[in-house]
Structures are given as C-alpha cells and as structure tokens.
C-alpha positions as CSV (number, residue, x, y, z in Angstrom):
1,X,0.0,0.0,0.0
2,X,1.4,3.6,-0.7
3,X,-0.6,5.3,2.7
4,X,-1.6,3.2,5.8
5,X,-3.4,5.1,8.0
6,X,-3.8,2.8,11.3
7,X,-6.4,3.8,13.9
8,X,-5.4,7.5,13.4
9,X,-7.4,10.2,16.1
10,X,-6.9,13.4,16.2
11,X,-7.8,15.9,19.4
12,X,-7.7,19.8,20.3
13,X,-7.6,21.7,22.9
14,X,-10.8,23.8,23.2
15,X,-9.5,27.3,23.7
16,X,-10.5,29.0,27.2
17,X,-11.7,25.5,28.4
18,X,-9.8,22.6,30.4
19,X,-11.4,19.9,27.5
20,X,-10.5,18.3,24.4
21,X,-12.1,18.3,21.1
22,X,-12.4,15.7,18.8
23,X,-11.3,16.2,15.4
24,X,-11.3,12.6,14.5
25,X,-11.9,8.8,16.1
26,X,-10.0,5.8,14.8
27,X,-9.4,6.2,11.3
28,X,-8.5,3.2,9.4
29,X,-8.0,3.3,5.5
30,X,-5.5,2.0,2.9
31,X,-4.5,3.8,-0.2
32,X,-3.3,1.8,-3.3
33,X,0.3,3.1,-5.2
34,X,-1.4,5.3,-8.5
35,X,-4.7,5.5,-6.6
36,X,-7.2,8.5,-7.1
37,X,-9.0,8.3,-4.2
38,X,-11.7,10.7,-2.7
39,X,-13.0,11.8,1.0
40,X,-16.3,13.4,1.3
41,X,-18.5,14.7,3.7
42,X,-20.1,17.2,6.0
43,X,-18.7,20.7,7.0
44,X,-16.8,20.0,10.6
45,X,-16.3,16.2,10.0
46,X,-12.6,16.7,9.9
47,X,-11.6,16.1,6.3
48,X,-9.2,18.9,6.5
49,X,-7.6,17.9,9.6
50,X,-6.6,14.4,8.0
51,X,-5.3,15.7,4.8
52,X,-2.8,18.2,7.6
53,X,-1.9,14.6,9.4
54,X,-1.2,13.3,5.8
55,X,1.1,15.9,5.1
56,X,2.9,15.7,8.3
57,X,1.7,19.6,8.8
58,X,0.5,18.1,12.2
59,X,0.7,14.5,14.0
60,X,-2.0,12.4,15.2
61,X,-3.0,12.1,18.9
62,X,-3.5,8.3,18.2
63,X,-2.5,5.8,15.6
64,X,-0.2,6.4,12.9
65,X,-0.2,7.1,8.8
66,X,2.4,5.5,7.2
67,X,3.7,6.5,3.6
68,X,5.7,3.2,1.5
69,X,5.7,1.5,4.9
70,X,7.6,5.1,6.7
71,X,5.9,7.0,9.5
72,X,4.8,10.0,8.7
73,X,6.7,12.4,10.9
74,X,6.4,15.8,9.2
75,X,6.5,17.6,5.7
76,X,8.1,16.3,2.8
77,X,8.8,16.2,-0.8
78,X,7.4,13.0,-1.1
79,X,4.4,14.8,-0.8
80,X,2.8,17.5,-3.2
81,X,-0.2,20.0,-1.5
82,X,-3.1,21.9,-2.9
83,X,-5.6,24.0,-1.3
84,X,-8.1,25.5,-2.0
85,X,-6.8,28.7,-1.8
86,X,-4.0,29.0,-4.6
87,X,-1.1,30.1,-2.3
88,X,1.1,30.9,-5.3
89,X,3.8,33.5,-4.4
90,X,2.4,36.9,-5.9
91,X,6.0,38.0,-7.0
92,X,7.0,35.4,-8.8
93,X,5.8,34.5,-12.8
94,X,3.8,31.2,-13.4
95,X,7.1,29.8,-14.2
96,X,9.6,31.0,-11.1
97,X,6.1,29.7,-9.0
98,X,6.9,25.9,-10.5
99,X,10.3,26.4,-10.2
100,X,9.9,27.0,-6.1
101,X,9.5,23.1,-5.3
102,X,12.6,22.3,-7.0
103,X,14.8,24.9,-5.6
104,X,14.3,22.8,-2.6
105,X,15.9,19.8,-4.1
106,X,18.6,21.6,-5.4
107,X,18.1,21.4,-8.9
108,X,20.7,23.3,-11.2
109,X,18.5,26.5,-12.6
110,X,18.6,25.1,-16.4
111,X,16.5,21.8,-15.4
112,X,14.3,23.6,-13.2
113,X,13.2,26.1,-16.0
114,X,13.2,23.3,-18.2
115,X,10.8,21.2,-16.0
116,X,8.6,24.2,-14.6
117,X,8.2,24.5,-18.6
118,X,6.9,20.5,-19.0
119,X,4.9,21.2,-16.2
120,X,3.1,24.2,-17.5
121,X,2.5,22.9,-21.0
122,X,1.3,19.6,-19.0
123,X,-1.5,21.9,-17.2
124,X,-2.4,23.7,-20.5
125,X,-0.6,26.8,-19.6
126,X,2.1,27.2,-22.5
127,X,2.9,30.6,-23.1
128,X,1.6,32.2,-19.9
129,X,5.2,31.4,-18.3
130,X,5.7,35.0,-17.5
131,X,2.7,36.2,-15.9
132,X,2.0,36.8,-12.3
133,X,-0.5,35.3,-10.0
134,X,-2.6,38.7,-10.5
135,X,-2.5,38.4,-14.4
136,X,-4.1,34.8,-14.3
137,X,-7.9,33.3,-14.0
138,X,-8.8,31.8,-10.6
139,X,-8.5,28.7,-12.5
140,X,-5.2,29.7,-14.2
141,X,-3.8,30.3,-11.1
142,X,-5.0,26.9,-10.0
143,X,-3.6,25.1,-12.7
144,X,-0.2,26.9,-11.9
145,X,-0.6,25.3,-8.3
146,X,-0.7,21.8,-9.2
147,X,2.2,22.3,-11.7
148,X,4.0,23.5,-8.9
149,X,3.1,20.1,-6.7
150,X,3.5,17.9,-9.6
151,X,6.8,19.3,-10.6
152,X,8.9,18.1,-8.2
153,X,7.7,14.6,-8.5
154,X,6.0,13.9,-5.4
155,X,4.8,10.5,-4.6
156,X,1.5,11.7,-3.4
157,X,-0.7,14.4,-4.0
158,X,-3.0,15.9,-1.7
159,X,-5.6,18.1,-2.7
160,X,-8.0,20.1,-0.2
161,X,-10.9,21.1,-2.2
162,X,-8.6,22.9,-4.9
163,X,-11.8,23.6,-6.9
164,X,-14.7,24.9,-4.6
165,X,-13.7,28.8,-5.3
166,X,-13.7,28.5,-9.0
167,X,-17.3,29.0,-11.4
168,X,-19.1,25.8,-12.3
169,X,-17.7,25.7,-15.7
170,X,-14.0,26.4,-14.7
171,X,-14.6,23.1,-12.2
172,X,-15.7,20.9,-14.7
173,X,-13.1,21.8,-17.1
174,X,-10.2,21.1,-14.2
175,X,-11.8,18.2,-12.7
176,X,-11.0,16.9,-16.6
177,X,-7.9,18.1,-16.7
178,X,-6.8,16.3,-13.6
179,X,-8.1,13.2,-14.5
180,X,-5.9,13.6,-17.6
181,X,-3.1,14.7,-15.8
182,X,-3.7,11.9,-13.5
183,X,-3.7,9.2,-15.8
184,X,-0.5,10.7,-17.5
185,X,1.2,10.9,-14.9
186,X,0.1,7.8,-12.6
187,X,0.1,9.7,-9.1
188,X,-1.1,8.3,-6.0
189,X,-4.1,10.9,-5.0
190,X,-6.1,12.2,-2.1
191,X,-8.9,14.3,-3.1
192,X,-11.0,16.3,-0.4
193,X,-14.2,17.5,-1.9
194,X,-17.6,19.1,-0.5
195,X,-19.3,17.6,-3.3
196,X,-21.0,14.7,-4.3
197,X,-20.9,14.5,-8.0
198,X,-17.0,15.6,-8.0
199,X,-16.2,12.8,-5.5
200,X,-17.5,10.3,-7.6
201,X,-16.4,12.1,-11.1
202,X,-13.0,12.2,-10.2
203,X,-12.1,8.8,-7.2
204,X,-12.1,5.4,-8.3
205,X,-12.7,4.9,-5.0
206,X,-15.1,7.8,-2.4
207,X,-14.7,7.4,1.1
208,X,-17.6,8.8,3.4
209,X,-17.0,10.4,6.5
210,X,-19.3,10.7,9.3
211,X,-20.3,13.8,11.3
212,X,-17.9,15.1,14.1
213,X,-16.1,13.3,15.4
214,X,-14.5,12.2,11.7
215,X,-15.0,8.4,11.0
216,X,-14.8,6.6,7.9
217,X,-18.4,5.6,7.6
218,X,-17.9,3.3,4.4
219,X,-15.6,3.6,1.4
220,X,-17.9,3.1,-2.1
221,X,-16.0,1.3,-5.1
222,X,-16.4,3.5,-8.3
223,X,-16.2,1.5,-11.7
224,X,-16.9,2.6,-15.1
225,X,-16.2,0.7,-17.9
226,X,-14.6,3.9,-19.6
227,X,-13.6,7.1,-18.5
228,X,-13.8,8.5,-21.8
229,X,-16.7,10.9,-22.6
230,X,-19.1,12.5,-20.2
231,X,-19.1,10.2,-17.0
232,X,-21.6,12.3,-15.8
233,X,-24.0,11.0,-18.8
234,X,-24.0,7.5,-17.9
235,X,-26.5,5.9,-15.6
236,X,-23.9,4.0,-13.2
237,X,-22.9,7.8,-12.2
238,X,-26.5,8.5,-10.9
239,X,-26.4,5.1,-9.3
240,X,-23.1,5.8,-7.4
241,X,-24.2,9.4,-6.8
242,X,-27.4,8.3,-4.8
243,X,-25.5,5.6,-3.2
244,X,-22.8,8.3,-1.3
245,X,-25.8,10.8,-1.1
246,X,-27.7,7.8,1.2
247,X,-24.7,7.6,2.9
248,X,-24.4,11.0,3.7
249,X,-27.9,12.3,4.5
250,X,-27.6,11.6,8.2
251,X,-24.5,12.7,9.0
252,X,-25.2,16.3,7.0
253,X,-28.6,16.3,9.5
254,X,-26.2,15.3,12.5
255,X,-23.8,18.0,11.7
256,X,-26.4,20.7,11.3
257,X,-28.5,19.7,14.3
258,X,-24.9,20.0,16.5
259,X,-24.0,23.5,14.5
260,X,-27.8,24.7,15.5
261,X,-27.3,23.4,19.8
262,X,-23.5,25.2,19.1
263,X,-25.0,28.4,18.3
264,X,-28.1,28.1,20.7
C-alpha cells in the first residue's frame, strides 16, 4: 500500500476551556500506489484535519499514517499540496512559482526552468510562463498550483478542495484536466471535496466520512467501464451518486442539528 493510515485520532484543545475536542476517532484506510482516491462529507467532519496529518503539517493524537511503509513524521517532498486557496507567491511568474518546489531539491537553474516549462504545457498553460498570480484566471492560477506540486515529482498528492472557489464551468473543465493529468502521470491521490458529483467524477474509489467526530463511515467502489466521454452522462454515475448521497444524509442532518445546539 502507498498510505496506511492505522487507527489514526486526532484531538484539540478547546480554547479557554480545560477539554479536548475531537477532530477525528479511529481512522482506518488503505490507499493503493497510483490510486485516485476521494474523501467526502459534511462541514466540521474533519476532512481537512486528515489531509494536515497526511502531510505531516501536524501529528496524530492516536494511531499512525504511514507513507511506502515510513511514518509520517512531518512535511516532505514525497508529498505535493493543494488547497483551495491557490497560495502561489504573488512576486513570482507562473514559471519562477513551479520552479519553487525544485529549488528545494537543489536542482541546477537550467533543469528547473526546463521542468517548470513541461509542467506548464502539462497543465495547458504554455505561453503564460511570465505572468504573475494577478494576471491569471482563478482557474489559471489553480492550474499553476498543481504544476507546482506535480513538478517536483512527489509521490502523493494531496488536494484540499482545490476547486470549490472556481465558477461551475471552470470546475468541470479542471476536474477533466486532472483526470488527464492523473492518468498521465500515474500519481497516487487524495482528493478532499464538498461535493458529491465531483467525488464520484473524479475517485475510483469515495470514502464517506461521518459527522464530528470524523470516521470513515464506508468507502464506495467506483467503476466505469470507460472514463472517456461524459461520465456524468452515464447511468452507473446516478447510481453511485445516490449511493454516497444515502450515505451521507444523516451525518449532514447530525452535523447541522450539532451547529444549530452550538450556536443556541
């Protein structure tokens, strides 16, 4: 397996009071090497929090997450991240943005160009190598993003809902682009996503996640026989669609009735 994660809780302290909050209870999930795999479910469940524990941004306060068999013990480069928020350096070009990554790894200046440059044709972007952030779409900006991850060939890549800022159109038109990039490029990938119909557009595999505190509810196998055309168009997509939605309808309800007693 390329990610173990073994039993893995997560708790906070609650700020001004002598009590712990629970992010997440005993989660226990295998990702496959090359898998495109996505989480789902309601605001507060703590799909964020996990995707921070995957990265290493923060450690678990139970159980463990193991990466090719390794703890996970903090950041790496075996790891590429994308929020949802672009977080692309404003002073930098689309290009010099790429190149970031791989000035970590000490790449000599003429392969990093040279790579930022595969990258960006990779994501569509050819000939916008010298514009910055505030030149760019939302979902140019985005694209620049995930060329920046890919680029320094990370083993994983985690993505915390990259797309939910973006128009509808602009999503649908990424969500294909990743898939294509995906199955270029044959990452390993870890998708968090709001929404239904993207979860089971883009995973071959969606995991649901209860209401606070997080669990993995059930994981729902996604199979087409193609992935070429519209996958929204054919019937097994409505099937699969319904099937998470059932999944979820209670823990959306749970969530909202503990955000209603919150505010009371």
């Amino acid at each position: 397996m390329k990610i173990q994660i073994q039993g893995v809780g997560k708790k906070f302290r609650v700020r001004d009071a002598d009590r712990l909050f629970t992010a997440l209870d005993d989660i226990t999930l295998d990702v496959r090497a090359g898998e495109f795999l996505t989480l789902v479910g309601p605001s507060g469940c703590g799909k964020s929090t996990l995707l921070d524990l995957l990265a290493g941004l923060d450690s678990p306060t139970t159980g463990r997450i193991l990466l090719n068999g390794t703890p996970v013990n903090g950041p790496g480069l075996d790891r590429g991240i994308v929020f949802q928020q672009y977080a692309l350096f404003p002073w930098r070009t689309a290009l010099s943005n790429i190149e970031f990554g791989l000035e970590a790894k000490a790449v000599s200046k003429k392969e990093r160009a040279e790579r930022a440059r595969t990258y960006l044709e990779l994501v569509g972007l050819r000939g916008f190598e010298n514009r910055y952030p505030h030149e760019l779409s939302g979902g140019m900006r985005q694209r620049v993003a995930i060329a920046r991850s890919l680029a320094f060939d990370p083993d994983v890549l985690l993505m915390d809902e990259p797309f939910a800022a973006l128009d509808a159109q602009t999503r649908e038109s990424l969500q294909e682009e990743l898939l294509r990039i995906w199955e270029k490029t044959g990452k390993t990938i870890v998708f968090i996503t709001h929404g239904i119909d993207e979860a089971v557009y883009l995973g071959q595999r969606v995991a649901v996640m209860t209401s606070r505190p997080g669990r993995i509810k059930r994981v729902v196998d996604v199979e087409f026989d193609s992935r070429e055309g519209d996958l929204r168009a054919d019937a097994r997509f409505g099937e699969y669609r319904h099937e998470v939605w059932t999944l979820l309808r209670d823990e959306v309800a749970a969530a909202r009735a503990e955000e209603a007693v919150s505010v009371g």
